[in-house]
LOGU-218029 format. One record per residue: residue number from 1; y, z, x of N, C-alpha, C, O, CB in turn. Coordinates in nm, 3 decimals. Atoms other than C-alpha are relative to their C-alpha. Glycine has a CB too. Layout:
BEGIN
pos_nY_nZ_nX_caY_caZ_caX_cY_cZ_cX_oY_oZ_oX_cbY_cbZ_cbX
NUM_Y_Z_X_Y_Z_X_Y_Z_X_Y_Z_X_Y_Z_X
...
***
This chain:
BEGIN
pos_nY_nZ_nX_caY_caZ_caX_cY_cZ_cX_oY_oZ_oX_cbY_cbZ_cbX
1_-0.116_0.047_0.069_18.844_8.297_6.536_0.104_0.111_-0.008_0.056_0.224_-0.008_-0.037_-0.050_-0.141
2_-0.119_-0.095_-0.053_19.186_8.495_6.575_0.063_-0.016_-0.154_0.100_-0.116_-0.217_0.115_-0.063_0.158
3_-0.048_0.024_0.125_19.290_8.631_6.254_0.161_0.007_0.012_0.231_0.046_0.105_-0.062_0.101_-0.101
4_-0.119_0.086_0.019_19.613_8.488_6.091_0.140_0.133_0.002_0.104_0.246_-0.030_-0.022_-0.104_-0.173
5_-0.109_-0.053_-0.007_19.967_8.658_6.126_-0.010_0.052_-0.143_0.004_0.174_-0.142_0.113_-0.089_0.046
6_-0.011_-0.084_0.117_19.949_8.747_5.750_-0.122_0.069_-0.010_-0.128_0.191_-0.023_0.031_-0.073_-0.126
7_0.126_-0.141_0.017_19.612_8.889_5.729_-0.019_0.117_0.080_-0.083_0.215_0.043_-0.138_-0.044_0.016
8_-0.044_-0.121_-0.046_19.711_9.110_6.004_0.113_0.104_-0.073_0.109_0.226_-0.094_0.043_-0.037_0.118
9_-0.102_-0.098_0.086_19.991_9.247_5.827_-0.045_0.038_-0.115_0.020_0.130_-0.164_0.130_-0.056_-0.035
10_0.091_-0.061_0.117_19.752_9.303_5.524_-0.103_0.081_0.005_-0.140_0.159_-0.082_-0.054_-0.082_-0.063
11_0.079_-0.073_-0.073_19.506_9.430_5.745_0.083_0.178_0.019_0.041_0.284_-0.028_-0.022_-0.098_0.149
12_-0.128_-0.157_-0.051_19.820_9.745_5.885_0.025_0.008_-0.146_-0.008_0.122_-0.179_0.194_-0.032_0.127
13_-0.031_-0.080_0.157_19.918_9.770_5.480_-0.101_0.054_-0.021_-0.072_0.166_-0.063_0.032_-0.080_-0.135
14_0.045_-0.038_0.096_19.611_9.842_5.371_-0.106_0.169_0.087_-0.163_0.269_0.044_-0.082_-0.151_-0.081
15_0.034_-0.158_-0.063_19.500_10.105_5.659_0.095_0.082_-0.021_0.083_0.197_-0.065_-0.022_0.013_0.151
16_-0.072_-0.127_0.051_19.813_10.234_5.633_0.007_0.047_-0.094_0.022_0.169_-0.086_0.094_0.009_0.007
17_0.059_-0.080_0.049_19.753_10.293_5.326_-0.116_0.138_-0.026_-0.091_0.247_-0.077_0.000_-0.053_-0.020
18_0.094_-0.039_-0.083_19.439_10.428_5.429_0.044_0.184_0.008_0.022_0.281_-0.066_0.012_-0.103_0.154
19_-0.067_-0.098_-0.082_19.614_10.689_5.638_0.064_0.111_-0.080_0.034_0.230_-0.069_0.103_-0.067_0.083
20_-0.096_-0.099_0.113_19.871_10.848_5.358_-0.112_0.017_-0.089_-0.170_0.113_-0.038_0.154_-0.077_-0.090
21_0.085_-0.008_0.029_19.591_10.829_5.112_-0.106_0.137_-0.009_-0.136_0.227_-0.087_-0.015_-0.083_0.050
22_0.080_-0.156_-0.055_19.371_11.071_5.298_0.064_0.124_-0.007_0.006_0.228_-0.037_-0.034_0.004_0.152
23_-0.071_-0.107_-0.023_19.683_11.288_5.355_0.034_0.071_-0.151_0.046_0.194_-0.149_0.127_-0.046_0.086
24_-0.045_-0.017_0.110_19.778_11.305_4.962_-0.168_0.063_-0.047_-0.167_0.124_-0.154_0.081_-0.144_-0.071
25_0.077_-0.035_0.064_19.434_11.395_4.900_-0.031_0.114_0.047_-0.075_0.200_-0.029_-0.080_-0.075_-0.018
26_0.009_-0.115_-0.055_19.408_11.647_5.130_0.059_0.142_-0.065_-0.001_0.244_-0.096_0.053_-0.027_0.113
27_-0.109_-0.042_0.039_19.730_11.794_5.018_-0.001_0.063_-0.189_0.067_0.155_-0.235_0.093_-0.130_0.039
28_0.046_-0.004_0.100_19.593_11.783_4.663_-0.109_0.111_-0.010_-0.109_0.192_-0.103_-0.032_-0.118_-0.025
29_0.081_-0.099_0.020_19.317_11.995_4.724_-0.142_-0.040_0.007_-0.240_0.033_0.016_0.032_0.059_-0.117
30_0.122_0.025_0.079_19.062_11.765_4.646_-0.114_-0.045_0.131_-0.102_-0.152_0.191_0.032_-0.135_-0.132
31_0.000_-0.052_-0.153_18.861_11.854_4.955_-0.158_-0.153_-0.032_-0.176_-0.232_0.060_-0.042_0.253_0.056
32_0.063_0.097_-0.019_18.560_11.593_4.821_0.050_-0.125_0.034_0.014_-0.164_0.145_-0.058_-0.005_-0.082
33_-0.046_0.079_-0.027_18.739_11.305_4.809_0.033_-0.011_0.140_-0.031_-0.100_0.196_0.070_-0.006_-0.072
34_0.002_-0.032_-0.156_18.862_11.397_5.188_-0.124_-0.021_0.044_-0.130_-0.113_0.125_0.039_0.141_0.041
35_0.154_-0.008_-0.062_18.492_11.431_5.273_-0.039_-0.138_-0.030_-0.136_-0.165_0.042_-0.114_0.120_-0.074
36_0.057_0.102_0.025_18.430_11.089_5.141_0.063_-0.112_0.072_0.000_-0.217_0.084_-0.007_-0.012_-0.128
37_-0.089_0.048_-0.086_18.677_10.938_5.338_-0.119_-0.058_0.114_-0.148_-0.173_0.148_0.118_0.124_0.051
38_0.093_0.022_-0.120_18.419_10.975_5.609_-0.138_0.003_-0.009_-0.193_0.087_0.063_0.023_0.087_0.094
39_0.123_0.083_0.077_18.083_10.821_5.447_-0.062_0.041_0.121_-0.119_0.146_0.148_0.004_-0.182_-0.049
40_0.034_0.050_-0.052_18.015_10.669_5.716_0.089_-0.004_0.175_0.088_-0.087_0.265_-0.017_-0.089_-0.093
41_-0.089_-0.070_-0.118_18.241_10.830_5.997_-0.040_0.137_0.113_-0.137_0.213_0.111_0.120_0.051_-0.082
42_-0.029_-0.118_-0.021_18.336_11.079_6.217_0.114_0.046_0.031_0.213_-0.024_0.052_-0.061_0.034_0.067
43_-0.130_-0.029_0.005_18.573_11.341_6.250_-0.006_0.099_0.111_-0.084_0.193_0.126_0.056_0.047_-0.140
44_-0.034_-0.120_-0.105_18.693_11.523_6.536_0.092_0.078_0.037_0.187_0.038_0.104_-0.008_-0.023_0.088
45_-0.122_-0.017_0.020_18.886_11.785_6.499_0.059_0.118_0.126_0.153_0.197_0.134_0.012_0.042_-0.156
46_-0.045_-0.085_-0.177_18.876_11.946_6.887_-0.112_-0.072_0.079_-0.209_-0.140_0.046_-0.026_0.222_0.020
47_0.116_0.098_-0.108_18.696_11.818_7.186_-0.180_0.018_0.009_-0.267_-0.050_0.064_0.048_0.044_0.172
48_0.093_-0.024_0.031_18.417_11.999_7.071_-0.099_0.027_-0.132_-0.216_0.058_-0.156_0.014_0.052_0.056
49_0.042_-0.069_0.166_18.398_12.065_6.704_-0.015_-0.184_-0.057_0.087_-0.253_-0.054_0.184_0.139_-0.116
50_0.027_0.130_0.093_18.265_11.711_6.523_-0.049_0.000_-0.119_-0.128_0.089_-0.149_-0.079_-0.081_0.047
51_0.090_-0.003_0.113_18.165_11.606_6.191_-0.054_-0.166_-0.015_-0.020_-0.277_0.023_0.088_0.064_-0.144
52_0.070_0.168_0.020_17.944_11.330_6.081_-0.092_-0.051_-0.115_-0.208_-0.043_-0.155_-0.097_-0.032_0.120
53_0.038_0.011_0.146_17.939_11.210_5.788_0.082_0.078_-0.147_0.180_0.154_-0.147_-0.142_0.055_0.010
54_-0.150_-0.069_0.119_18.122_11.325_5.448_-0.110_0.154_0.007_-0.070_0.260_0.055_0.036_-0.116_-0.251
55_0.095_-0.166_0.009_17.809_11.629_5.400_0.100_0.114_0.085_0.170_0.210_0.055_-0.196_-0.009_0.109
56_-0.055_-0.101_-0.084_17.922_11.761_5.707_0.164_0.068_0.042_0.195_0.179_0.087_-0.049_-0.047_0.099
57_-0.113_-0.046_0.004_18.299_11.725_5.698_0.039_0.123_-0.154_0.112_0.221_-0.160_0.081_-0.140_0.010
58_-0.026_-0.044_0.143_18.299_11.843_5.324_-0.059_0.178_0.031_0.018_0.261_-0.017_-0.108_-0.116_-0.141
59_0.024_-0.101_-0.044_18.114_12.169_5.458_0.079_0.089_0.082_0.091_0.210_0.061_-0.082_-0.022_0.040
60_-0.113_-0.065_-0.101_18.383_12.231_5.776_0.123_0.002_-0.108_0.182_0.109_-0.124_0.040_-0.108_0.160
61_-0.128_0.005_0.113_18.667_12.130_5.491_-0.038_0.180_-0.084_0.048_0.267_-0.074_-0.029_-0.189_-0.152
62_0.018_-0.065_0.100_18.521_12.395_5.256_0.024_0.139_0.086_0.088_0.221_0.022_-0.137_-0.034_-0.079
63_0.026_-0.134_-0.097_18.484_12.705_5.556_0.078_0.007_0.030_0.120_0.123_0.025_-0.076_0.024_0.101
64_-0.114_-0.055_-0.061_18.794_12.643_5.719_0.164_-0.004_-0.072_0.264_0.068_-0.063_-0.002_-0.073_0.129
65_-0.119_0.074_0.054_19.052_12.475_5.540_0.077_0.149_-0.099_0.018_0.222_-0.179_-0.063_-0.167_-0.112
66_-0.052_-0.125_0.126_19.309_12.753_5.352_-0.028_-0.022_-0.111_-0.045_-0.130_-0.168_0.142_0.029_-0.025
67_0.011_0.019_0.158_19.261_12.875_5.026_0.156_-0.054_-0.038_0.261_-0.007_0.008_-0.044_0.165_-0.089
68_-0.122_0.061_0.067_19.528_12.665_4.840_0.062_0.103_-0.096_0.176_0.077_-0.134_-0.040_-0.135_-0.082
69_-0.021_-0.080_0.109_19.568_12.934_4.601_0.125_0.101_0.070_0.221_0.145_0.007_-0.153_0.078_-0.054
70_-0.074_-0.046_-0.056_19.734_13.109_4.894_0.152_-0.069_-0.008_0.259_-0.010_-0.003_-0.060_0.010_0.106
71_-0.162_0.097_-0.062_20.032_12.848_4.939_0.011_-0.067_-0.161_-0.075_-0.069_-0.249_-0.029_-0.175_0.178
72_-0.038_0.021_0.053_20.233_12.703_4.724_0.019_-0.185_0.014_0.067_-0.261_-0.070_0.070_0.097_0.002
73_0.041_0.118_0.027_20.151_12.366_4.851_-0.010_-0.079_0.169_0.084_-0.102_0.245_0.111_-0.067_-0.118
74_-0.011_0.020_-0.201_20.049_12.248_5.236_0.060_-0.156_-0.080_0.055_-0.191_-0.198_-0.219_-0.002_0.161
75_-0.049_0.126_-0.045_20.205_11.905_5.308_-0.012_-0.115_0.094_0.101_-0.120_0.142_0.072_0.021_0.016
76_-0.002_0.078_-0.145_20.134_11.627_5.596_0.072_-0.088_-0.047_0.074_-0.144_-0.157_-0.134_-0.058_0.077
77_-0.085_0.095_-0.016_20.357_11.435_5.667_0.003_-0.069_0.154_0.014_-0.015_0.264_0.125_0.059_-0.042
78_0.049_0.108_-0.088_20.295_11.103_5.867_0.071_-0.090_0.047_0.118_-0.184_-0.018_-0.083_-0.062_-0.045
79_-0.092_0.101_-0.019_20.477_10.944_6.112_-0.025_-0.132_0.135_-0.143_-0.167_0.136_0.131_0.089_0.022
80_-0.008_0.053_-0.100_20.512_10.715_6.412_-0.159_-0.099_-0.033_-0.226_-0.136_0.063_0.023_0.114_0.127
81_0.125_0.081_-0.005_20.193_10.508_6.266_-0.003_-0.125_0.108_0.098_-0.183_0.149_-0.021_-0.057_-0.145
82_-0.020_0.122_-0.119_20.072_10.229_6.531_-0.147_-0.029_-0.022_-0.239_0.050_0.000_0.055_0.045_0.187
83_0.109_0.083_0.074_19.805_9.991_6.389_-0.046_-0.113_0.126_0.014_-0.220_0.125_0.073_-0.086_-0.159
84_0.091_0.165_-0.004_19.604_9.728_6.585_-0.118_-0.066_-0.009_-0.224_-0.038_0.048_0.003_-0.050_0.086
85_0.118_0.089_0.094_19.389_9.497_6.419_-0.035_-0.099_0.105_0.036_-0.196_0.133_0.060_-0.088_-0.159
86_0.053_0.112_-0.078_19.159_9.322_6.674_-0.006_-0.151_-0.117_-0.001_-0.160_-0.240_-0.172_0.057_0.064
87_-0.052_0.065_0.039_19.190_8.972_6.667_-0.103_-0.100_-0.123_-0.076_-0.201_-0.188_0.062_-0.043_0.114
88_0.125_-0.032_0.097_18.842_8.985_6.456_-0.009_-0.008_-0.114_-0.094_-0.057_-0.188_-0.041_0.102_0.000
89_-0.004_-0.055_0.130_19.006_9.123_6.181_-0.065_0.087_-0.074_-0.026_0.127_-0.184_-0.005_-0.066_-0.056
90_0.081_-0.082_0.024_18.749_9.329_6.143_-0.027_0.156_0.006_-0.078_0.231_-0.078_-0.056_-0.045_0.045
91_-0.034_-0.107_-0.053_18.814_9.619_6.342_0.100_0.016_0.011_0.171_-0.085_0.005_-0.036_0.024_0.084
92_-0.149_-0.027_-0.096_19.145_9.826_6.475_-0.029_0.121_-0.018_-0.114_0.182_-0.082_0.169_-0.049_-0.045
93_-0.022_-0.131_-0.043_19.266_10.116_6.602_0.152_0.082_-0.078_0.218_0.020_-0.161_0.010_-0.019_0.173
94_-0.130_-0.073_-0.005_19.562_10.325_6.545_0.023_0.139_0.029_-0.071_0.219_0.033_0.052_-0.012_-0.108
95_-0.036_-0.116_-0.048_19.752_10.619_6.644_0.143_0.036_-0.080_0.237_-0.041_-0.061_0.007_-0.009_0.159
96_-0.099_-0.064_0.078_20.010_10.832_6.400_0.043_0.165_0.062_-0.033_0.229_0.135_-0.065_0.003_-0.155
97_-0.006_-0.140_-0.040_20.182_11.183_6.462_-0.006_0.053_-0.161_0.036_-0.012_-0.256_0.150_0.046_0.104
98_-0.028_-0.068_0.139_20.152_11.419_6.157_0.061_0.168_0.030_0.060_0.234_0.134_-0.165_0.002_-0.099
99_-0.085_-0.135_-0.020_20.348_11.755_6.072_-0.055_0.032_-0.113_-0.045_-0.053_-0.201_0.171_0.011_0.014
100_0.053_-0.106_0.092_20.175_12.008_5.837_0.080_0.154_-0.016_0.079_0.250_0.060_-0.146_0.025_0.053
101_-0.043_-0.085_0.066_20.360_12.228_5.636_-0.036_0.100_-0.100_-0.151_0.074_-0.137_0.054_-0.045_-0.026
102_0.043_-0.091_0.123_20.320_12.507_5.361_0.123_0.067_-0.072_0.227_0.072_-0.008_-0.101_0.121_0.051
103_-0.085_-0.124_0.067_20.526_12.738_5.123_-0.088_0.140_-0.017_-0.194_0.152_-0.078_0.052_-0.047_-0.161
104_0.121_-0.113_0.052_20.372_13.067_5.107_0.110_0.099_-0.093_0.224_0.121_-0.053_-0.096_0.109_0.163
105_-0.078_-0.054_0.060_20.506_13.274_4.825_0.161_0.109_0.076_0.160_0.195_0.163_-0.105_0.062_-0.072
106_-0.126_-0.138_-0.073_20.844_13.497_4.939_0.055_-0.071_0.129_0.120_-0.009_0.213_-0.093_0.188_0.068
107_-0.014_0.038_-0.167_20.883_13.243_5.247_0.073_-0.102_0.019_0.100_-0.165_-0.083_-0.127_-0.035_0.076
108_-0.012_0.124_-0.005_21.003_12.983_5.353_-0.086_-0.143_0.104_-0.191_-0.125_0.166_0.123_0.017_0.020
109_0.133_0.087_0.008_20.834_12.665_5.445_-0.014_0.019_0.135_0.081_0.040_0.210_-0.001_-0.164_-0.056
110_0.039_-0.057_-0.107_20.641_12.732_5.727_-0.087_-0.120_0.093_-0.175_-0.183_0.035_-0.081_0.131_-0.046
111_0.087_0.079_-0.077_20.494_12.508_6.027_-0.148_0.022_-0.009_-0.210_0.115_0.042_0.037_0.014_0.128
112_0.204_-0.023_0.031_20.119_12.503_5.951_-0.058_-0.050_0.184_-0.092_0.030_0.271_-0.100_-0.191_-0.185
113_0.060_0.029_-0.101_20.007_12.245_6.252_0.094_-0.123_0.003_0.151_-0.159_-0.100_-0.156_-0.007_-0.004
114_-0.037_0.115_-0.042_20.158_11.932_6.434_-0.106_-0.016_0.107_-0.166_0.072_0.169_0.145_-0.008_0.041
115_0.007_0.027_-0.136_20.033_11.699_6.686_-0.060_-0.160_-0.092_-0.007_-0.199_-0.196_-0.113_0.122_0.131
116_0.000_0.112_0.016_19.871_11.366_6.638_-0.136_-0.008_-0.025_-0.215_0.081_0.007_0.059_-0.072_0.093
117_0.110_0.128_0.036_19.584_11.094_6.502_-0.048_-0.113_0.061_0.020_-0.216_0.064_0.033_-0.061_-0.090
118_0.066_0.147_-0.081_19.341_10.842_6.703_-0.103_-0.028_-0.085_-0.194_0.040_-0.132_-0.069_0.013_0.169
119_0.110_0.004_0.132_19.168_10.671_6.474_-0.061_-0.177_-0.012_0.003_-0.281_-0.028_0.106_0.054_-0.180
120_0.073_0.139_0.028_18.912_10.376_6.446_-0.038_-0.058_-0.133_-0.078_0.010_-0.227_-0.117_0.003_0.061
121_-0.017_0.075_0.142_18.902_10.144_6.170_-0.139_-0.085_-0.018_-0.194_-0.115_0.088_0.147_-0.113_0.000
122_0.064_0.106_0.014_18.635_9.911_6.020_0.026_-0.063_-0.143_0.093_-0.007_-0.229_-0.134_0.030_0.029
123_-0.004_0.065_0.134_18.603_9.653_5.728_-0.125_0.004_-0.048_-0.205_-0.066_0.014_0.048_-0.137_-0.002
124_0.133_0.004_0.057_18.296_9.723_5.516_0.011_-0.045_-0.180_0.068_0.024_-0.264_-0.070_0.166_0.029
125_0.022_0.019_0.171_18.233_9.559_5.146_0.188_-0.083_-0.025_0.243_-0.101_-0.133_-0.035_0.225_-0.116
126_-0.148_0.073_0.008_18.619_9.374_5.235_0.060_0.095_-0.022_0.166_0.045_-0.059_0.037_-0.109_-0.100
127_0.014_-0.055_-0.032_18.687_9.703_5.236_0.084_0.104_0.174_0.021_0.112_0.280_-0.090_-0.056_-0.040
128_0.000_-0.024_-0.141_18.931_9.902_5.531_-0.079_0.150_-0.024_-0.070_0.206_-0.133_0.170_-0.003_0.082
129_0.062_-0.124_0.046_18.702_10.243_5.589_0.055_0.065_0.175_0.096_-0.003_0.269_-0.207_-0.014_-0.058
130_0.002_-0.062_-0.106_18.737_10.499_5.865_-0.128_-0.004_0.074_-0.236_-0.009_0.016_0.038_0.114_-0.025
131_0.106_0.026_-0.064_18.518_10.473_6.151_-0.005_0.138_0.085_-0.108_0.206_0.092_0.007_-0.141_0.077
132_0.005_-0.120_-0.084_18.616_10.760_6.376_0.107_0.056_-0.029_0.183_-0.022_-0.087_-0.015_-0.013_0.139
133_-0.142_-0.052_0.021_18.909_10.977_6.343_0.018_0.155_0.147_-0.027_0.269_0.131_0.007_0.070_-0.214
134_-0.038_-0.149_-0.101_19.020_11.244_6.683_0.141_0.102_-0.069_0.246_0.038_-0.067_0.066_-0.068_0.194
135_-0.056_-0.084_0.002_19.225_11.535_6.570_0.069_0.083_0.179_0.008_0.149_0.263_-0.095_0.062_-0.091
136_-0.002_-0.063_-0.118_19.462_11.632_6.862_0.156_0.106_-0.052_0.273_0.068_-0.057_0.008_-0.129_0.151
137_-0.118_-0.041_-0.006_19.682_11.911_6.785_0.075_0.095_0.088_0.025_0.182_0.159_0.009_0.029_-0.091
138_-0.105_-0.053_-0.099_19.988_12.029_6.958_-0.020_0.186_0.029_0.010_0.280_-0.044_0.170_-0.041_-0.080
139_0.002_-0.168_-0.014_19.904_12.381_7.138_-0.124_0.053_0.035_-0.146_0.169_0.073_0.036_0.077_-0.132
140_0.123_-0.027_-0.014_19.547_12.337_7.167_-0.071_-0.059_0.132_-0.190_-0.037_0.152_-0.056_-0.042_-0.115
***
């Protein structure tokens, strides 16, 4: 059955939500919540570096990620989102670019990382959750 013209567009609100979500929490600090994101996921954040599962992202989050204490506040900012919701409803894909910023005291705001988001979707518990997420950024 081919889901309906509005439940697709409720389907793209509520990943895109989704999407910002993750980024505000990131941005926040609150590095569990991020890790929980991906339960039941994975995250890839080079062609070789994976995580799987929140344990394991919440571990790479905790080792690599800057001390916040350093900056005065990183930022992502999310654009060019592109949602599609097989016709399932169940699944989709999408692809966003993001731009990561910082303030570091005495500075001004400084390019952290750009490049872009491939990212698989599922519906669990009615429910949109992350299924996979590729990290590809610009330079690497």
């Amino acid at each position: 059955m081919m889901i309906s013209r509005e439940d697709r567009r409720e389907a793209e609100n509520q990943i895109a939500r989704l999407i910002h979500t993750y980024c505000y929490r990131l941005d926040a600090g609150d590095l569990e919540a991020v890790a929980a994101f991906f339960e039941d996921a994975a995250w890839h954040i080079s062609p070789t570096v994976a995580c799987h599962g929140a344990a394991e992202k919440l571990a790479w989050l905790r080792q690599n990620a800057p001390a916040h204490e350093a900056y005065l506040g990183p930022q992502h900012l999310i654009g060019n989102i592109l949602i599609d919701v097989a016709d399932s409803g169940q699944t989709a894909g999408g692809m966003s670019y993001f731009v990561v910023s910082h303030l570091a005291e005495g500075s001004a705001v400084q390019l952290a990382a750009r490049g872009r988001y491939e990212d698989r979707f599922a519906v669990r518990n009615g429910q949109w959750h992350f299924v996979e997420r590729h990290v590809h950024i610009d330079g690497r």
